[in-house]
TORLUMMAR-235535 format. One record per residue: residue in three letters; x, y, z of N, C-alpha, C, O in turn. Coordinates in steps of 0.2 Angstrom, whole numbers, always signed. Example, Ala and Ser with C-alpha at 12.3 -4.5 7.8 and 13.67 -1.06 7.14 Angstrom:
2
ATOM residu   n_X   n_Y   n_Z  ca_X  ca_Y  ca_Z   c_X   c_Y   c_Z   o_X   o_Y   o_Z
ATOM    ALA   +66   -28   +39   +62   -22   +39   +66   -16   +39   +71   -17   +42
ATOM    SER   +64   -11   +35   +68    -5   +36   +64    +0   +39   +67    +6   +40
end
This chain:
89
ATOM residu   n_X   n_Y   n_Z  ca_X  ca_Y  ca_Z   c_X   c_Y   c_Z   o_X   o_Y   o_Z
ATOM    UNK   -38  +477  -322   -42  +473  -318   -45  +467  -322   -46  +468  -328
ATOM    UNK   -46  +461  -319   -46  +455  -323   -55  +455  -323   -58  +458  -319
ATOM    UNK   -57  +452  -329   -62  +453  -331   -63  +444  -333   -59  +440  -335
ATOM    UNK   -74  +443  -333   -75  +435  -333   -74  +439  -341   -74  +445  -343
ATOM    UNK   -72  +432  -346   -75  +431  -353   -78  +423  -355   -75  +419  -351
ATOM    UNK   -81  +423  -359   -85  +417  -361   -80  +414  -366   -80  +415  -372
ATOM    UNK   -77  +409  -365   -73  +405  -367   -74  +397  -370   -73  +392  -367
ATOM    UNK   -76  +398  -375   -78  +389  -379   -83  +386  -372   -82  +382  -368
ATOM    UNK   -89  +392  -373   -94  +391  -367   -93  +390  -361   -98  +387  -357
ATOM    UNK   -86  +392  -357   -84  +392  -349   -83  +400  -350   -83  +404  -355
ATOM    UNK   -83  +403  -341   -83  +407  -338   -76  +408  -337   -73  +404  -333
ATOM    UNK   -72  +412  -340   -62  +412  -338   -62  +419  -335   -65  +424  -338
ATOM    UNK   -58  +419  -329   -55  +427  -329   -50  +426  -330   -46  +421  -329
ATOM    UNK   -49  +435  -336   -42  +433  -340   -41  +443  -339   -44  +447  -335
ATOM    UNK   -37  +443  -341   -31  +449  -340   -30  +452  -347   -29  +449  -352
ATOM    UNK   -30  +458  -346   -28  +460  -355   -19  +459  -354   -16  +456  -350
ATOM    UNK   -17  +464  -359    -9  +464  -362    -7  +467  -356    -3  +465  -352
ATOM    UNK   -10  +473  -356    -9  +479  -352    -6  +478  -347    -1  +480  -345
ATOM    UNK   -13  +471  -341   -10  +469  -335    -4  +466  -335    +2  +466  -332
ATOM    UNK    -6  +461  -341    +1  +458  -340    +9  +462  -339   +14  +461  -336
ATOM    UNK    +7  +466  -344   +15  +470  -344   +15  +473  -336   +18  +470  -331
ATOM    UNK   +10  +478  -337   +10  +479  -329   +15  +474  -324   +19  +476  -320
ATOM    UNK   +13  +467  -324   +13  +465  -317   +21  +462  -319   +24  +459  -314
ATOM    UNK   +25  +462  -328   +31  +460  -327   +34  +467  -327   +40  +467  -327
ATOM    UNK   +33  +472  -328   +38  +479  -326   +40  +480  -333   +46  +482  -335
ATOM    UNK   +34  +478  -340   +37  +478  -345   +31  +483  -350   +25  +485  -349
ATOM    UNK   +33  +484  -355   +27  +487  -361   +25  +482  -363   +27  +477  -362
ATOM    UNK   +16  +485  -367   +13  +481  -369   +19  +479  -377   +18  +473  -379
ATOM    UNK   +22  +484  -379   +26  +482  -387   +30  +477  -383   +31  +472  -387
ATOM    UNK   +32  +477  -379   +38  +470  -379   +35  +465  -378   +36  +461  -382
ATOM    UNK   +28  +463  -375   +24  +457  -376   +22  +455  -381   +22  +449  -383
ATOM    UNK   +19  +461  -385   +19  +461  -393   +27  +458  -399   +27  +453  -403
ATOM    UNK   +31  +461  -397   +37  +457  -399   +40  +451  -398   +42  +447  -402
ATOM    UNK   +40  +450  -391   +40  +442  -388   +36  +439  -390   +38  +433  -390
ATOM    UNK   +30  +440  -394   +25  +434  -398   +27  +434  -405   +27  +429  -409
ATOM    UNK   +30  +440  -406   +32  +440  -413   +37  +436  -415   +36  +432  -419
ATOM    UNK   +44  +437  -411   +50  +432  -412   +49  +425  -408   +52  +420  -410
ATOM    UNK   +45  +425  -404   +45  +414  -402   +48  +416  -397   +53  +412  -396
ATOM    UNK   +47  +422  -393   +50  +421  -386   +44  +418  -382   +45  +414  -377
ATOM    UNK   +38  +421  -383   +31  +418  -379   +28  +414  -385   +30  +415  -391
ATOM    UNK   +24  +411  -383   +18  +408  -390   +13  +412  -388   +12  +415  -383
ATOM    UNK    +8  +412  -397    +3  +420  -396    -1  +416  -390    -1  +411  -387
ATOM    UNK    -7  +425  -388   -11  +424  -381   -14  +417  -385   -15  +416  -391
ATOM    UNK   -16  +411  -379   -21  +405  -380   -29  +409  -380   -33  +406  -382
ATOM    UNK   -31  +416  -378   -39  +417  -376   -37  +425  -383   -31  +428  -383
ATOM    UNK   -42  +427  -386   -45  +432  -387   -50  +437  -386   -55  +433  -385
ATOM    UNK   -51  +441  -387   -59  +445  -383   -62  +445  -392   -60  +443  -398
ATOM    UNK   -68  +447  -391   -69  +448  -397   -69  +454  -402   -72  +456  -407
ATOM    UNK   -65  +456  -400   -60  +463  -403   -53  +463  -406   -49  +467  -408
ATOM    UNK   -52  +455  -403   -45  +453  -406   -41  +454  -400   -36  +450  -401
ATOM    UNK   -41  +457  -395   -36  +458  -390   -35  +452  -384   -38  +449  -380
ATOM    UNK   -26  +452  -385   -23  +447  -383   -27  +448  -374   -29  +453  -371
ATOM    UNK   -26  +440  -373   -31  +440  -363   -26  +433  -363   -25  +429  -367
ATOM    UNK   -24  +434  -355   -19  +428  -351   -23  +427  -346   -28  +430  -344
ATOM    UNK   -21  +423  -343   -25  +421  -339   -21  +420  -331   -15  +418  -331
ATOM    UNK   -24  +422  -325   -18  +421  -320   -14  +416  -317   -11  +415  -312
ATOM    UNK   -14  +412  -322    -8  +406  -321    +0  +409  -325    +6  +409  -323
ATOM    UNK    -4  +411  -332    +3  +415  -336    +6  +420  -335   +11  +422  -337
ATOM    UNK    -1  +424  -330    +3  +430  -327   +11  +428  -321   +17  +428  -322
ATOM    UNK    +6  +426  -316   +10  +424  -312   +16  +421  -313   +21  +422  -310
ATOM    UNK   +14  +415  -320   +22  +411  -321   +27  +415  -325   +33  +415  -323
ATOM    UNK   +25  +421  -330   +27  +424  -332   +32  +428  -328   +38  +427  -328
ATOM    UNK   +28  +432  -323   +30  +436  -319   +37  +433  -313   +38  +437  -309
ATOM    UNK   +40  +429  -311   +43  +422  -308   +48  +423  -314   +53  +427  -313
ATOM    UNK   +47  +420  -320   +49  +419  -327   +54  +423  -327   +60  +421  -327
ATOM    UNK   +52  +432  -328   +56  +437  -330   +60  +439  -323   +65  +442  -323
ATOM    UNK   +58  +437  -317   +63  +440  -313   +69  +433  -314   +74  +435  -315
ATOM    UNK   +67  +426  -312   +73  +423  -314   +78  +423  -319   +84  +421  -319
ATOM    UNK   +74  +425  -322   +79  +423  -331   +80  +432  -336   +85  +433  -339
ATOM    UNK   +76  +436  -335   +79  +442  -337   +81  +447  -335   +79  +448  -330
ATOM    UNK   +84  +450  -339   +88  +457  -337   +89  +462  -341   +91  +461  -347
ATOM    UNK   +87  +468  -339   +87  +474  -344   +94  +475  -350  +100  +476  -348
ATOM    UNK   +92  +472  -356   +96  +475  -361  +102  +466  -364  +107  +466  -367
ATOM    UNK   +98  +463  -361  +102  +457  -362   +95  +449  -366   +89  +448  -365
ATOM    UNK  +101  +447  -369   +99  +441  -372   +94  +438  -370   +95  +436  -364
ATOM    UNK   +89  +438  -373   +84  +429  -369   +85  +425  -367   +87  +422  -372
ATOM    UNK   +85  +421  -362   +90  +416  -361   +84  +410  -361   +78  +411  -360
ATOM    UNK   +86  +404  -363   +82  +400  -367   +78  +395  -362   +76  +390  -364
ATOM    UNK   +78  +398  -354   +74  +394  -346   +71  +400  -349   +71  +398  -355
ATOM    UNK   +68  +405  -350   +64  +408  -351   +59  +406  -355   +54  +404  -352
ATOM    UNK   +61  +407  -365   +56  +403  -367   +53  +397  -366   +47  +397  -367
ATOM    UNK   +58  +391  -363   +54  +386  -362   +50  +386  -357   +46  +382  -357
ATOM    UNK   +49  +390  -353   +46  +392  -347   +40  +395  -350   +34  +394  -350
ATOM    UNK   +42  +399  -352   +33  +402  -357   +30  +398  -362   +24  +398  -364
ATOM    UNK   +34  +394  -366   +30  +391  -370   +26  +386  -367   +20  +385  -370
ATOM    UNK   +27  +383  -358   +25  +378  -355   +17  +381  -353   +12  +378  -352
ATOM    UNK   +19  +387  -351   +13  +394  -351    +7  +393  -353    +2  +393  -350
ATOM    UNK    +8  +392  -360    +3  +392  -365    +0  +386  -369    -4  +386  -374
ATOM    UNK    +3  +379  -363    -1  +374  -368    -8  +374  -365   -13  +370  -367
end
């Protein structure tokens, strides 16, 4: 459930990993690995515990994202990256 946090003194509701994966039908480690290899850019928001928060634009584009462009056990295909890097300006 998405939650306010205090962001460079604005109010954001942001979404932890967890939602995220939830809402693409993924774990939170492939999230975690897709930041690792440059498939996503890291989360733009942190809590102050370190933990990655998206916001529901990135979910939503995300979620759109992985059903047009992936498939269980198959290459990244590079309308994906560019589509999430565009995510996270």
């Amino acid at each position: 459930m998405a939650k306010d946090y205090v962001i460079d003194g604005e109010v954001k509701l942001l979404y932890t990993i967890g939602e995220l994966a939830r809402a693409i039908d993924k774990q939170p480690v492939t999230i975690r690995k897709w930041e690792e290899k440059g498939v996503i850019p890291p989360a733009k928001y942190r809590d102050g515990s370190n933990r990655r928060l998206y916001s529901a634009e990135q979910i939503s584009g995300l979620r759109e994202l992985t059903k047009q462009h992936i498939k269980q056990g198959t290459k990244t295909p590079d309308e994906f990256i560019n589509g999430a890097k565009a995510l996270f300006l």
